[in-house]
N, C-alpha and C positions, 0 to 999 in steps of 0.2 A: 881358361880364357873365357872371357864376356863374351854373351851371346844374347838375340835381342827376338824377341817374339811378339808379332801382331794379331790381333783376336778382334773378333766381333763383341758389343754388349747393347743390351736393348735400354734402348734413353723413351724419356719421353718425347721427343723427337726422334724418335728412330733411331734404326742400329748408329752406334758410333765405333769408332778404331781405338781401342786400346793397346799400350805396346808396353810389354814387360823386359828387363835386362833380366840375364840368372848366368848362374853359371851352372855348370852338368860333369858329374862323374861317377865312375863306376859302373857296377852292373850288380842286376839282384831285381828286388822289388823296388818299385821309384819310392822314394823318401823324398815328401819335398819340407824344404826349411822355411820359418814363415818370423823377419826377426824386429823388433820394436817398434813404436815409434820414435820418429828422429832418427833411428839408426839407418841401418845399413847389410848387404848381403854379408860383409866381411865380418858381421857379427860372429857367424858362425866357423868361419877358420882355425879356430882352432880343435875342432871334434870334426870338421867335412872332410879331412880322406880317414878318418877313422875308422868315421860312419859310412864312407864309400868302398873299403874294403867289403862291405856287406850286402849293399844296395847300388841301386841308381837313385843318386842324389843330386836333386835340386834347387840352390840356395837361392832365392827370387828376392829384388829389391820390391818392396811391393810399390804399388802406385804414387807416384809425386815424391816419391825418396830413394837414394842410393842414383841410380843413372834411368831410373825407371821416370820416363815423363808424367807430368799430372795427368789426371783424369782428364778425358775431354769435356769439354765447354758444356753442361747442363745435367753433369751425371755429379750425385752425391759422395760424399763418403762413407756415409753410412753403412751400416752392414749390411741391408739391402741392395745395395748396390755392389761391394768390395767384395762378399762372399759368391755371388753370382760371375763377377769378377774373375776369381781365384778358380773355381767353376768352367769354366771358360779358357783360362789358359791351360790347364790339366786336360781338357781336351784336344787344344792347338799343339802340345806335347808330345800325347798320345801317353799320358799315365792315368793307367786304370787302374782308377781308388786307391791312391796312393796313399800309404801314413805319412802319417805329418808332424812334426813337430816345432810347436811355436814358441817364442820367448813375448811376453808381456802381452802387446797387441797382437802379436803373432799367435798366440796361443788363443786367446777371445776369437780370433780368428778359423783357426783350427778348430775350438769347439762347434763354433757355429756350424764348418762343415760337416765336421760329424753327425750334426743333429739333422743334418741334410742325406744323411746316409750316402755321404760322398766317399767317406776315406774308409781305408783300414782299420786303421789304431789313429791315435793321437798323444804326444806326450806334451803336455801342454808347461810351460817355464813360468813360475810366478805370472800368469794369465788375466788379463783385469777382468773387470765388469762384477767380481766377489766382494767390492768395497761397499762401505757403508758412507753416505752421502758425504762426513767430516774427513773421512779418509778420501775420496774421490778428491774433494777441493783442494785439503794438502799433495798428494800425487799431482793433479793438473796444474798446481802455483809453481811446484816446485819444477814439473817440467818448461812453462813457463819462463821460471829465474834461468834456467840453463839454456834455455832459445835467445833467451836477451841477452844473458854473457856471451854466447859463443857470435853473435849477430853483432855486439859491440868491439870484442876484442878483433883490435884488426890483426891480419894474418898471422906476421913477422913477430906480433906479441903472441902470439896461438902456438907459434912454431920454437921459440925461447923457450917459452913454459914445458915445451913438451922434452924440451933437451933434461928437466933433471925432475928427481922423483917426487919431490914435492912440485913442484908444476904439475906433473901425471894426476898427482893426487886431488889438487887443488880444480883439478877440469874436467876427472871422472871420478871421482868419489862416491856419489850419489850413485852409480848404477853396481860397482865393481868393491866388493871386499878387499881388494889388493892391488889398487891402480897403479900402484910403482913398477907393476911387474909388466905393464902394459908397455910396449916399444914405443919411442919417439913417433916414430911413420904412421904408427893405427892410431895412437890420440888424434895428429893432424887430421888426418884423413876421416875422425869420427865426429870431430868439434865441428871438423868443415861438413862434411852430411849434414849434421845436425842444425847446422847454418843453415844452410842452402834448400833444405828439404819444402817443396811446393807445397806438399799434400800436408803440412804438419798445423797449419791452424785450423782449418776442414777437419781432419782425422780429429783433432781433438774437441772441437766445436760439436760434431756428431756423438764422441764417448758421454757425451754429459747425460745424456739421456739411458746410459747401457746397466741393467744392473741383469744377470744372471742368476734367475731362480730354477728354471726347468732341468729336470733330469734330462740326461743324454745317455740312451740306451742299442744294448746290439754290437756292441764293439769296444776293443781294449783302450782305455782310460789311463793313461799314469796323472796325475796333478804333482809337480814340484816344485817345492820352494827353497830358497837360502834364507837360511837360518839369520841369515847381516844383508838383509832386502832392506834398502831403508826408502825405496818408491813406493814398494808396495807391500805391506807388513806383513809379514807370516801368517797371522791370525787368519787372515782372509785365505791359505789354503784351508785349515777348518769350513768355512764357511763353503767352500768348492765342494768339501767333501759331503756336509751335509742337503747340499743343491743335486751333488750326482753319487748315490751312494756306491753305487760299483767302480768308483773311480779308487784307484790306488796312487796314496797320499804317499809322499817320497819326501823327508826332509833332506836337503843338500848342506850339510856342515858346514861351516866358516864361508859359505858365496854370497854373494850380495846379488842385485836384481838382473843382471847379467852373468851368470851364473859359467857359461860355457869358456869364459875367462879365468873364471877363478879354478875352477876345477874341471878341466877338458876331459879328463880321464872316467871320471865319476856321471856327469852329463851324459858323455858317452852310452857308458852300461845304461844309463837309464834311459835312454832314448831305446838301445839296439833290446833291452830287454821288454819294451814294451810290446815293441815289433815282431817280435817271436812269439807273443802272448798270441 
């Protein structure tokens, strides 16, 4: 079940109220999940009681997407502001230095902590801010094209399309190696996220500036990619690796940019065996 958490963050006008949705289970060491933009906590459902056989897991809509409300009035997106954020709610929690693992923005995210000496480990999913400027603008157009489709197409045509596999395919293609395989219910409910998400022109008006060169040192590293990322290109784990060299490069065979879809199982081990690291 959904559960809803408020936190203090320092604006420049003073503290403001932040308020996160997540949901929680298990028990172990806290593992919190950190999942795109545009997306959604449901991202991770299909590896979260996996990974909560193991842990106490955390799956958090992050700010202004999923059911989580925007930022309040004068605070950035930026990672100055999101990572002190995230920061923040892991204290309201009560998870001490939790691992973490992120998908795309989740992951740039997750790194960032780490480099705050906040978390455990980090298993960071096809992670941005590794692009090179031509690749950044195709990722951002193309997220973009998929904020306009899902923002035009009204519902009842959102919710046909998801009844057959070519619809599935046709609406998540771009993120998922295998959208046929995706249920009617989660397309809706991802298209419609992806619609509706506050924080998604901000979030992504902020990435334009992010490129990650610094090593991040002192703690376990996995970097993952699917091998069929067509957001965000494989290449750029390379470039991950050679930014953090102690990081352990993980290809994920036949997944595309949303990775815990195509292959839950495999996700899995590589999340739980970072975490043991």
């Amino acid at each position: 079940m959904a559960a809803e958490v408020s936190f203090g963050v320092a604006s420049p006008d003073g503290p403001r109220t932040a308020t996160i949705s997540y949901e929680r289970a298990g028990a172990g060491e806290p593992l919190l999940l950190l999942h795109g933009i545009g997306h959604h906590r449901q991202a991770w459902d299909p590896v979260f009681r996996i990974l909560a056989a193991e842990h106490d897991v955390i799956a958090v809509d992050l700010p202004g997407f999923g059911r989580s409300p925007a930022l309040p009035d004068g605070l950035a997106y930026g990672l100055a502001t999101v990572v002190p954020a995230l920061a923040a709610l892991c204290e309201a929690l009560e998870l001490d230095r939790p691992h973490v693992a992120g998908n795309s923005l989740g992951g740039l995210l997750a790194l960032e902590l780490a480099r705050e000496k906040r978390v455990r480990s980090v298993t960071a999913l096809s992670p941005g801010g590794f692009w090179s400027p031509a690749e950044r603008r195709y990722a951002f157009a193309t997220l973009l094209a998929m904020r306009r489709g899902a923002r035009l197409l009204p519902v009842p045509a959102i919710e046909r399309l998801s009844r057959s596999a070519a619809g599935r395919t046709a609406l998540t293609s771009t993120i998922y190696a295998r959208p046929w395989r995706r249920s009617p219910e989660a397309v809706v409910a991802e298209t419609l996220a992806l619609r509706e998400a506050t924080g998604f022109a901000a979030t992504l008006t902020a990435g334009r500036d992010v490129l990650l060169k610094d090593d991040v040192t002192g703690l376990p590293i996995t970097i993952a990619w699917g091998t069929r990322d067509r957001l965000l290109l494989r290449r750029q784990g390379i470039r991950a690796k050679q930014a953090i060299p102690a990081a352990r490069l993980v290809r994920l065979p036949g997944c595309g940019h949303v990775p815990m879809h195509d292959d839950p199982a495999l996700v899995a081990r590589v999340i739980l065996d970072t975490c043991r690291r």
